[in-house]
N, C-alpha and C positions, 0 to 999 in steps of 0.2 A: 521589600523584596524586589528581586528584580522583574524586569520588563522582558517578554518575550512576544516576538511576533511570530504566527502561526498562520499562513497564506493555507486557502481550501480547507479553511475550518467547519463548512457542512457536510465534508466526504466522512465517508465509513471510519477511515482509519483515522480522520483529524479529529472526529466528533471524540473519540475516545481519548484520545492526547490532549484535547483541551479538557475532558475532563480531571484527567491526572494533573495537568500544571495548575489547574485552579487548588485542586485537592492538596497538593505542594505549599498552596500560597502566592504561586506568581503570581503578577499583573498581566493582563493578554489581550493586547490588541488581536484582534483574528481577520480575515478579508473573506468575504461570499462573493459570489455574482451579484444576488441581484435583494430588494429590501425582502421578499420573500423568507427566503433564507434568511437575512440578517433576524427579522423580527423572529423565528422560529428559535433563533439562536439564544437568543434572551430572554422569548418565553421560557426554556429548559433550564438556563440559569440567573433567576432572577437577584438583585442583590450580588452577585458576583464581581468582582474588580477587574472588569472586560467591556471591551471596545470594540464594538462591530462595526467594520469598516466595506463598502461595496466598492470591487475593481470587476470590472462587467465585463472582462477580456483582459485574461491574463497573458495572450498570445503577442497585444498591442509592445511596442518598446518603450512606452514610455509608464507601463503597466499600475508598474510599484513605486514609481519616481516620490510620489506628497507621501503615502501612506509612511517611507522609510524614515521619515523626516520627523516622526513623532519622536518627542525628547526623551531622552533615555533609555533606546532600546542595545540591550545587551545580547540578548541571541537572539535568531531566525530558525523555526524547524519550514522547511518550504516544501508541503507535499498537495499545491494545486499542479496540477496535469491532466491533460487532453486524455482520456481513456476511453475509447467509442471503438467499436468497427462501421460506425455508418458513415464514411466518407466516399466521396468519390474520385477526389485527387488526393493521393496518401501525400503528396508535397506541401500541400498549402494548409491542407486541414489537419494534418497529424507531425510529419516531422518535423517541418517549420517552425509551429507552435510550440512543440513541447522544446526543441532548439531553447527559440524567443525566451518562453518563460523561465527558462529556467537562468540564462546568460542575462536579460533584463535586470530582474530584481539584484544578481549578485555585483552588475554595474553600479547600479541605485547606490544600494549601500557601500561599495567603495566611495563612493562621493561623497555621501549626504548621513551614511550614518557609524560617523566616528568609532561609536561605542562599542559597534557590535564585534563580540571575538569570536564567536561560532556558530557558524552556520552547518543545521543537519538537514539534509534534502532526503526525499522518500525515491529512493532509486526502485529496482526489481531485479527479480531470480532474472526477467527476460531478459535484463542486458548480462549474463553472464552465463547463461544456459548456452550450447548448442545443439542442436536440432539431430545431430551425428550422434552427440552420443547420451539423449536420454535413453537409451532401452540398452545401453552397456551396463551390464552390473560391475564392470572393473572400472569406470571411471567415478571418481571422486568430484563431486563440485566444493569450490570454495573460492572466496574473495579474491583469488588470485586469476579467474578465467572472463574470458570477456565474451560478449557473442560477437562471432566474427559475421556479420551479415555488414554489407556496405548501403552507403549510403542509396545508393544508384539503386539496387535491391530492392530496399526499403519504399523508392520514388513509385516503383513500377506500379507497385499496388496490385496486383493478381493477385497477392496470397497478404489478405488484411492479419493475419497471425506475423509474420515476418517484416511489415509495415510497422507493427508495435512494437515487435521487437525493438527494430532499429529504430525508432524513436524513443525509447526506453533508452537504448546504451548512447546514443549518441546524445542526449541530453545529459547523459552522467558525463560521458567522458567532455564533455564543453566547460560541465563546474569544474572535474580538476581541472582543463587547461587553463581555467581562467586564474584561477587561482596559484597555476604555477606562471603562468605568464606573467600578469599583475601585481600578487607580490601584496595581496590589500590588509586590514589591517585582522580580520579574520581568518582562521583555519577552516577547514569544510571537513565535514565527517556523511558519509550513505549510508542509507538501511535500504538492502535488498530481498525485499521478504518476496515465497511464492505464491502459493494460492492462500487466500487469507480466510479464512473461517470466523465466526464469533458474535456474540450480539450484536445485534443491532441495536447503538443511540443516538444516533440520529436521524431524522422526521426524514421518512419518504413519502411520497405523494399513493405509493401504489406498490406491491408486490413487484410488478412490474419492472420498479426500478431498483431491486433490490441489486448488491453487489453482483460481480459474474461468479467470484467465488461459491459465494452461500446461494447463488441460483439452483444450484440440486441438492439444495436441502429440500427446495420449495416445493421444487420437479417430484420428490419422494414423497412428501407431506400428501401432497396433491394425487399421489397414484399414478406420473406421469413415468414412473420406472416398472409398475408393477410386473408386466412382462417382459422385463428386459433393462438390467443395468446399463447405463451411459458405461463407456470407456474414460479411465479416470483422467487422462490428461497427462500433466505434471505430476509426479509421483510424492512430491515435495507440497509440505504444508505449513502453517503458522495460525498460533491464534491472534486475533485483532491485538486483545490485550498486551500480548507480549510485544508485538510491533510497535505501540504505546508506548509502552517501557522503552522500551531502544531506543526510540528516539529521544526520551527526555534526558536517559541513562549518559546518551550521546554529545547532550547537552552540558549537563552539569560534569562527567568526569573530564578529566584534563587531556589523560592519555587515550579519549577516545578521538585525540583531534588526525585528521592525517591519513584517516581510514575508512575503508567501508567494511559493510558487515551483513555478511550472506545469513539471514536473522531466520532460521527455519525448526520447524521442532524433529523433525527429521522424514521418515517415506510414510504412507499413506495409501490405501485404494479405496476406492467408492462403494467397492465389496466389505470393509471393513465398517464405512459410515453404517451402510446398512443393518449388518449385526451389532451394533452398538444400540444403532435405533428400533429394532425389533425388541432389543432384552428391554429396554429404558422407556420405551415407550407404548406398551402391549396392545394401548388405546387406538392406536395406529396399522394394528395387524391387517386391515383391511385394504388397506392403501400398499402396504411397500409386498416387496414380492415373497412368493411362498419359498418355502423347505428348501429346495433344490435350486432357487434362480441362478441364472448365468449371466457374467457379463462381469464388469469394475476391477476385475481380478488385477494382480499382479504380471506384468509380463512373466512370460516361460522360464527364462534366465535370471528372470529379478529385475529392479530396477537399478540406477543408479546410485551410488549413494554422497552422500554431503558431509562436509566437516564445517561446524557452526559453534568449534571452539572460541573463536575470538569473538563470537559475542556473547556467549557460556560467559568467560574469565571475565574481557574487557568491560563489559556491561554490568555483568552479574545479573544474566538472564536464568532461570530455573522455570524450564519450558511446561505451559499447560499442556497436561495427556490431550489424546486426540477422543477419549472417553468425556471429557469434564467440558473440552472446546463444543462434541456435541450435541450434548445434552444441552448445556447454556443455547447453544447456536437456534437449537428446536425448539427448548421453550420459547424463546422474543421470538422468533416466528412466528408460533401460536399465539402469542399476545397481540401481534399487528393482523390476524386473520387468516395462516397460512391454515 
């Protein structure tokens, strides 16, 4: 079977994509930080036909240079990136890097690794969102919108939301340039999923560190909404699982080369997790908020809405409800102590 490399193979969304390419059959080299992580990686899959490799700074240039070199790799799914708001220069700690990593490895492999023909990188809704018109109920998102925030924007760092942005879009749009610049011997495909919901399989050290998405599951579990829903955010959701899928889907079809794919299950409120989590979970009544709470709703107008046909068809994605995302999402929270 073939060989696939899988960079930030202990993040939320990679731990689930290596589960599925194993499930597949592939062969998977994967990259962590640091042995930590590696040995956790093969405690989970023991006997597996996987190679855990440690690059301790994926920001470095010369990141992925030995690791691409390993004989016989045919694809790259590439979703290690810098995701933090604890920076204090958005330059050095946030754009720069996610820049780096993402341009590094696609050099690497123009050189050193022949074989490979497709590379799928883990883009985001952030780089296609704008800021204008989440709270438009007439504006449509889809593959085709980019976020217009600039680079300079992004350096300033006063608004760490709009920092990640721009490190988000400008990290995407560097793979395509490179790839229309260069000319190398792979196609490149993106999954830009928004807020990600879904079990958790891979080892965290602490609640603490859980994703920022599934962080208000925790916050509700916990009784930290009881008086009062959070404001949902991004009206836009995904489950892990299916973000999984898209990337492998992205992988193995032919006509997924050339494209990216706004991968979302479609709108969402934090008003809505909640009533899901009161019918599903009655054990919980005490913690999430009573009869009448306020807050999570839907804007006045509605929200935006998204068209996530090309990764419906292209993929042949058949979206998890946002009923099954979280229900699954709250039990493994209860299972790690939420």
């Amino acid at each position: 079977m073939a060989k696939v490399l899988l960079t930030g193979g202990s993040g939320f969304i990679a731990a689930h994509i290596l589960e599925l390419l194993l499930k597949r059959g592939y062969e998977v080299v994967t990259t962590v930080r640091s042995e930590d992580k590696a040995s956790k990686i093969r405690a989970a899959h023991p006997n597996a036909n996987l190679t855990v490799v440690i690059v301790p700074d994926i920001a470095q240039p010369d990141a992925f240079d030995e690791v691409v070199k390993t004989p016989g790799l045919e694809a790259v799914l590439h979703t290690a990136s810098p995701f933090h708001f604890n920076f204090t220069d958005a330059k050095t700690e946030l754009l720069d890097p996610a820049i780096m990593g993402t341009t590094s490895i696609l050099k690497a492999l123009k050189s050193s690794a022949p074989g490979v023909k497709r590379v799928v990188v883990t883009s985001s809704f952030a780089s296609i969102l704008s800021v204008a018109k989440l709270e438009d109920p007439t504006k449509v998102f889809s593959e085709a919108d980019w976020n217009p925030n600039t680079y300079e924007q992004g350096a300033k760092g006063d608004d760490k939301a709009v920092s990640y942005r721009v490190s988000k879009t400008l990290a995407e749009r560097a793979a395509w340039k490179f790839v229309d610049d260069e000319k190398p011997n792979f196609d490149l495909a993106t999954i830009n999923p928004p807020l990600v919901f879904g079990p958790v399989v891979h080892h965290i050290n602490s609640l603490a560190a859980i994703n920022t998405s599934n962080a208000r599951f925790v916050d509700l579990i916990q009784g930290k909404m009881k008086d009062g829903v959070a404001p949902t955010g991004t009206h836009f959701w995904v489950d892990v699982r299916d973000v999984a899928k898209a990337h492998v889907e992205a992988m193995e079809r032919t006509e997924a080369g050339g494209k990216r794919f706004f991968c979302t299950a479609g709108n969402f409120c934090n008003k809505e997790i909640v009533e899901i989590m009161k019918k599903k979970f009655p054990d919980l009544k005490d913690q999430l908020p009573g009869e009448d709470f306020k807050g999570g709703e839907y804007p006045e107008k509605g929200p935006p809405k998204c068209d996530n046909s090309r990764a419906t068809k292209v993929l042949g994605i058949e979206w998890i409800s946002l009923e099954k995302s979280v229900v699954d999402t709250v039990t493994s929270l209860q299972a790690l102590g939420a």
